[in-house]
C-alpha positions in Angstrom: 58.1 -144.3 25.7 61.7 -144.2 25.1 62.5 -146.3 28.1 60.2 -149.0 26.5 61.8 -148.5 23.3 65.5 -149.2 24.7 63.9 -152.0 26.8 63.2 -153.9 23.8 66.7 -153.2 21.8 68.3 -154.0 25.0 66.4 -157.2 25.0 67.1 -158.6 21.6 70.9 -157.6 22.4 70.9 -159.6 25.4 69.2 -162.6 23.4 70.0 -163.5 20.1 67.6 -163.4 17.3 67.1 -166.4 15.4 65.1 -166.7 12.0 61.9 -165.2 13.7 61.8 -166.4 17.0 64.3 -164.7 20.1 66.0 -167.3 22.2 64.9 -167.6 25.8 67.3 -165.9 28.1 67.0 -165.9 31.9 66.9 -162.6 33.9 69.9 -164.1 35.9 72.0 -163.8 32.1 70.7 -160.5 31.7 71.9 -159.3 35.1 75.6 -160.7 34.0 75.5 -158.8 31.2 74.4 -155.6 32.5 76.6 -156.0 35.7 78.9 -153.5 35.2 79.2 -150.6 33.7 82.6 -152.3 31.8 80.0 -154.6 30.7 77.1 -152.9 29.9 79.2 -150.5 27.7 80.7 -153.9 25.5 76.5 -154.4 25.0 75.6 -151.6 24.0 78.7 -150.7 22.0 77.8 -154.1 20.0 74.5 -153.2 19.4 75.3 -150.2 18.1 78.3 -150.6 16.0 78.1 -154.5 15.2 80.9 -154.4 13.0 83.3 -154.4 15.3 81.5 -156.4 18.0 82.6 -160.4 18.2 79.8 -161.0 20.6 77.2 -162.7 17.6 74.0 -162.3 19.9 74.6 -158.7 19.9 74.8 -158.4 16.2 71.5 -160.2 15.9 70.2 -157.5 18.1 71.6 -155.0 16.2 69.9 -156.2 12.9 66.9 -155.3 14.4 66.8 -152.5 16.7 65.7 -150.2 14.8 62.7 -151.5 14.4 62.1 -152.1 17.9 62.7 -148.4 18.1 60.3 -147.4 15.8 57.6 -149.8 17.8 58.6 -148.4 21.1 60.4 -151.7 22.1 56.7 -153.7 21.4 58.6 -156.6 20.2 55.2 -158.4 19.6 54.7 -155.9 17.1 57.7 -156.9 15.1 56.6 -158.3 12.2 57.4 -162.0 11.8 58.9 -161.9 14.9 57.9 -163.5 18.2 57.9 -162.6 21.1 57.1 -164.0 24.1 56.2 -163.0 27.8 59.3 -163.9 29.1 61.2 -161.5 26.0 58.6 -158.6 27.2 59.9 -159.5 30.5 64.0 -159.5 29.9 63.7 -156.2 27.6 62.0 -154.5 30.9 65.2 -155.6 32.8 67.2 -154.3 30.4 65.6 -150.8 30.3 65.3 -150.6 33.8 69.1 -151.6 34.4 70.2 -149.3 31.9 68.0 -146.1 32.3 68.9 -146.4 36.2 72.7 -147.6 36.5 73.9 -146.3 33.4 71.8 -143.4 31.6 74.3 -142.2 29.3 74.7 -146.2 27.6 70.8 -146.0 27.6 71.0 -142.8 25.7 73.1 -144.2 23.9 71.3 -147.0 22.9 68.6 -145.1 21.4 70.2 -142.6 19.3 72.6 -145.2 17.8 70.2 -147.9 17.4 67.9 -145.6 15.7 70.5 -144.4 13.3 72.0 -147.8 11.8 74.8 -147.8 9.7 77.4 -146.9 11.7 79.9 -149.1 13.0 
């Protein structure tokens, strides 16, 4: 459950969010982003403290992962959101990438993104 949950936070970090729709992102970008850990720390350190992230596409994501969290990272279940096969398809890379390479950023991910505010 969690795992989906992050998937879906890590997602809408990795793509911005855009009035109601999330931007199409290829799994290619997502793979950049996650590459290292160097850089997989900057993600998830703008998600979860978007006031001192630069990186706007990450502060979308932030604006909204708590609710991902509370649906388990269903992003179709976002209200007013959309969310496509391809979104379902780049939060599961990000999960995946995260809960493997890098547990404690994954961990990270949802404790932070479930408790806004800070940052």
């Amino acid at each position: 459950m969690k795992l989906l949950l992050v998937a879906c936070v890590a997602l809408l970090a990795v793509v911005a969010v855009q009035a109601d729709k999330l931007p199409s992102a290829t799994p290619e970008e997502i793979n950049d982003i996650l590459a290292t850990r160097e850089k997989a720390k900057e993600f998830v350190d703008c998600v979860t403290r978007p006031r001192r992230c630069r990186d706007a596409r990450a502060k979308d994501i932030a604006r909204i992962a708590p609710e991902l969290i509370r649906v388990q990272g269903k992003c179709s279940r976002v209200k007013g959101l959309e969310c496509s096969a391809d979104d379902e398809r780049n939060i599961k890379i990000v999960v995946n990438t995260l809960s493997t390479k890098y547990n404690d950023l994954y961990r990270q991910l949802i404790t932070d993104a479930a408790n806004p505010g800070r940052g």
